[in-house]
N, C-alpha and C positions, 0 to 999 in steps of 0.2 A: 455495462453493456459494451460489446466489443464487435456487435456487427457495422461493416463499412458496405454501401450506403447504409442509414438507418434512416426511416418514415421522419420527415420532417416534423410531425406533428409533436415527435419528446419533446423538441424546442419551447413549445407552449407552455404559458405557466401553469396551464391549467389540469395538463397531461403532469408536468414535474411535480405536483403537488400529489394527486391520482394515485402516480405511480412511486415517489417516494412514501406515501402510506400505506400503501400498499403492500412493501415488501417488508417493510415494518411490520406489519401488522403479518406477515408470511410467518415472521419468525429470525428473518436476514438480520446480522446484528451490523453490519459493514456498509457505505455507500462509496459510489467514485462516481464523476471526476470532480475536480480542484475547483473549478470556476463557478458551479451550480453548489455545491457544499451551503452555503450559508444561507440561501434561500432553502433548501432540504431541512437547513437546522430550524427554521421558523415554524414550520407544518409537521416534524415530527418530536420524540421525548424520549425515546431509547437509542436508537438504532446512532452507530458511530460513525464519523463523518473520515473517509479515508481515501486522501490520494493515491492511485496505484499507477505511475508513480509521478514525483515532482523531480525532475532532475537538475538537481541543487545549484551546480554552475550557472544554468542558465539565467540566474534571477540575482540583486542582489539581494545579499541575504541579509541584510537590514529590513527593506521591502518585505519580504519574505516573511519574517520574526514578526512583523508589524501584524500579517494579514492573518498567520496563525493563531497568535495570543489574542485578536480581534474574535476571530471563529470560534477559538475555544471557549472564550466566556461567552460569546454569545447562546453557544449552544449546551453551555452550564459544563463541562469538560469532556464534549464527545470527540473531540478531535486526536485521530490517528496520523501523524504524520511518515506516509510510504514515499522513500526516495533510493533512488539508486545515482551514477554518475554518467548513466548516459551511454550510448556508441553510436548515433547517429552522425556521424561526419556533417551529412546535409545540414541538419541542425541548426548544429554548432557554427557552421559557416553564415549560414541563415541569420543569425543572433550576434556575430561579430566577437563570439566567443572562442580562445584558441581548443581545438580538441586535446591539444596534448598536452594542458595544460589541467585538464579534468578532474585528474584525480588529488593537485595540489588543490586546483580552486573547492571542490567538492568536502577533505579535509579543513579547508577555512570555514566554509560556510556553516558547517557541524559546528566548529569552534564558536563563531558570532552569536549561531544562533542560541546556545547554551548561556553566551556570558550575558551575550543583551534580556536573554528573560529573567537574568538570576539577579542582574548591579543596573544600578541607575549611575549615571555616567560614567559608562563602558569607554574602554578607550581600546582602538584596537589598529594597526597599519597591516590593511592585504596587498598582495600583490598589485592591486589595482586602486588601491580607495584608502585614504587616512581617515578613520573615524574617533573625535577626540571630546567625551565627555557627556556621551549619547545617552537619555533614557528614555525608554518605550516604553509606554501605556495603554492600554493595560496591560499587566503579567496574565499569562495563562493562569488559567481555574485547577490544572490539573499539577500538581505538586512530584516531584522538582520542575517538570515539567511535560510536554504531552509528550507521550511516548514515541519513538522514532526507530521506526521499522526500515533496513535498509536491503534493498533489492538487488538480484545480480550472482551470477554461480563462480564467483572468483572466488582464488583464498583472499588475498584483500578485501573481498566485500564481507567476509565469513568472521575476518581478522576485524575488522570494523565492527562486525555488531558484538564479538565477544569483549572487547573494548568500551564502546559507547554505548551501543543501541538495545533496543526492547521487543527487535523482531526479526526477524530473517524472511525474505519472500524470491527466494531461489524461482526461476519458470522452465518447464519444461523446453528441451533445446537438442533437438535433432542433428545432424554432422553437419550439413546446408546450410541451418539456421545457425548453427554455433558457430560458422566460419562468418559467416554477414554479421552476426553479432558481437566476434570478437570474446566470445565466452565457452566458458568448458561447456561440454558436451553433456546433457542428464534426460537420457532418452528411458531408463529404468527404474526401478524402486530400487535397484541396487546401486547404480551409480545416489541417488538423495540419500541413501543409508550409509554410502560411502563418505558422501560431503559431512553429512550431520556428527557421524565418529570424529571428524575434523573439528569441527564447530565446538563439539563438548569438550574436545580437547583444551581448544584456546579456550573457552570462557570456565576450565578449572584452570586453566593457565592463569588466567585476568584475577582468578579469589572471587571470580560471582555464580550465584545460583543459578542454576541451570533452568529450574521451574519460572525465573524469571524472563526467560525469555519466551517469545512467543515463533511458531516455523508457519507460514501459510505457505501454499503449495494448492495446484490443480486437482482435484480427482478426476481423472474421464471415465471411469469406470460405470456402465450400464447406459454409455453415450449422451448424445446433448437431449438436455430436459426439455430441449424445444422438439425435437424426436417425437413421430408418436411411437417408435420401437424402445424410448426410452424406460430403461429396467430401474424402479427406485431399489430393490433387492439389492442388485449389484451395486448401484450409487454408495447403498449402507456398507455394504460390505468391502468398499473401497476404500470409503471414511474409516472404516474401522483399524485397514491396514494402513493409510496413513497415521493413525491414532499410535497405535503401534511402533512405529517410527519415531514419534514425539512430534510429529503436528497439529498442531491444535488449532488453525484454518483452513476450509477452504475454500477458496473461488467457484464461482460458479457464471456461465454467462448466460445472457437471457438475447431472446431473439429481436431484431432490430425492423421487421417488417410493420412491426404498426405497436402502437403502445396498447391497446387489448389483447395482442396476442401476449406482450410482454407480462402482461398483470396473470395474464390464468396460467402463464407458466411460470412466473413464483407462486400463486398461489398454491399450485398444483402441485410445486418441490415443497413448500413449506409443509403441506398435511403430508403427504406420502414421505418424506426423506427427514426434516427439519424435526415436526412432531415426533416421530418416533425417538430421533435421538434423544429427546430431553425427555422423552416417557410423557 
């Protein structure tokens, strides 16, 4: 959910329960945000717990490793971890973290987080923190480890998931928006077709499979599901040219005026858009 204001009442536990089964039971295999995750993990048994995104700097990533590997066994290994490196200035400043120090801190925090789930006393010196001899319990559930989806339309962030990562989550980004954001410009399906020819490039570069990655990505195709002009035809037919492409995600947002309206429009994408895909 990405409407700002949204109806106070998602707060409720009783609404979060409602509506994380809710969309479960739609057909949604995905959830965000970060902070409400683990109580989602308690009340649902498919559906995947996924920050969209967590930006890595901001946290230490010992912290971090700690609350992941926590979620993931809790939630038996439904844990996605979505991160990118950030560009909000405010931020960064907000947090006491330097901006332009982001993309080195961001490259650590990948590091830690891979060697603290893998060795019990880890030893590691970051720019900011000596850690000497460290183990974390529990390990994730999910083997090597949970999968790490990295967000952002750069070649660096493209270059990073053909290197480490299990996912690419590229966002639509308009000339306006790509200047505030500090990020290339993908206002088309020809600029994403353009990035993703890059993409396969570097990860035959790297010696990995290509089927191993995963592309999430927007459809707006047949407009928002909270719409009542909303088209699930063109929605399918949107997915399907995404498909095409080689994305095998996509987002979807649900409206933020009240959580009934929320429910009957997943429920409503799930029978008309969800159902169909899976026959």
């Amino acid at each position: 959910m990405i409407a700002h204001p949204a109806d106070a009442a998602f707060l409720e536990k009783r609404n979060v329960i409602r509506f994380a089964q809710a969309v479960e039971a739609a057909g949604f295999d995905a959830l965000d945000p970060f902070a409400a995750l683990a109580f989602c993990a308690a009340v649902t048994d498919r559906i995947r717990l996924m920050p969209n995104i967590i930006v890595l700097p901001y946290r230490n990533p010992f912290l971090l490793a700690k609350a992941i590997a926590t979620l993931d066994v809790l939630s038996e290994g439904r844990f996605t971890l979505g991160t990118a490196a950030g560009y909000l200035r405010s931020e960064y400043s907000a947090l006491g973290v330097d901006f332009e120090e982001r993309n080195d801190l961001f490259d650590e925090a990948i590091e830690v987080l891979l060697g603290v789930w893998s060795t019990d006393e880890y030893t590691y010196e970051g720019r900011h923190f000596r850690a000497h001899g460290v183990t974390a319990n529990p390990k994730p559930v999910q083997a090597p480890h949970p999968p790490i989806w990295i967000g952002g339309n750069s070649r660096l962030a493209r270059r990073r998931v053909a290197r480490i990562a299990q996912g690419w989550m590229p966002f639509p980004a308009a000339k306006i928006m790509a200047r505030t954001t500090r990020t290339p410009v993908l206002e088309t399906r020809e600029h994403l077709a353009g990035y993703l020819d890059e993409l396969w490039q570097y990860v035959d570069e790297a010696g990995r499979d290509r089927a191993s990655i995963d592309v999430h990505f927007h459809n707006d195709e047949g407009g928002s599901p909270a719409s009542p002009d909303f088209s699930p035809d063109a929605q399918l037919e949107g997915i399907e040219g995404l498909r095409a492409l080689g994305v095998t995600w996509c987002g979807v947002g649900t409206p933020g005026d009240s959580v009934d309206h929320a429910i009957e429009v997943a429920q409503r994408f799930g029978e008309e858009v969800i159902a169909p895909l899976r026959g």
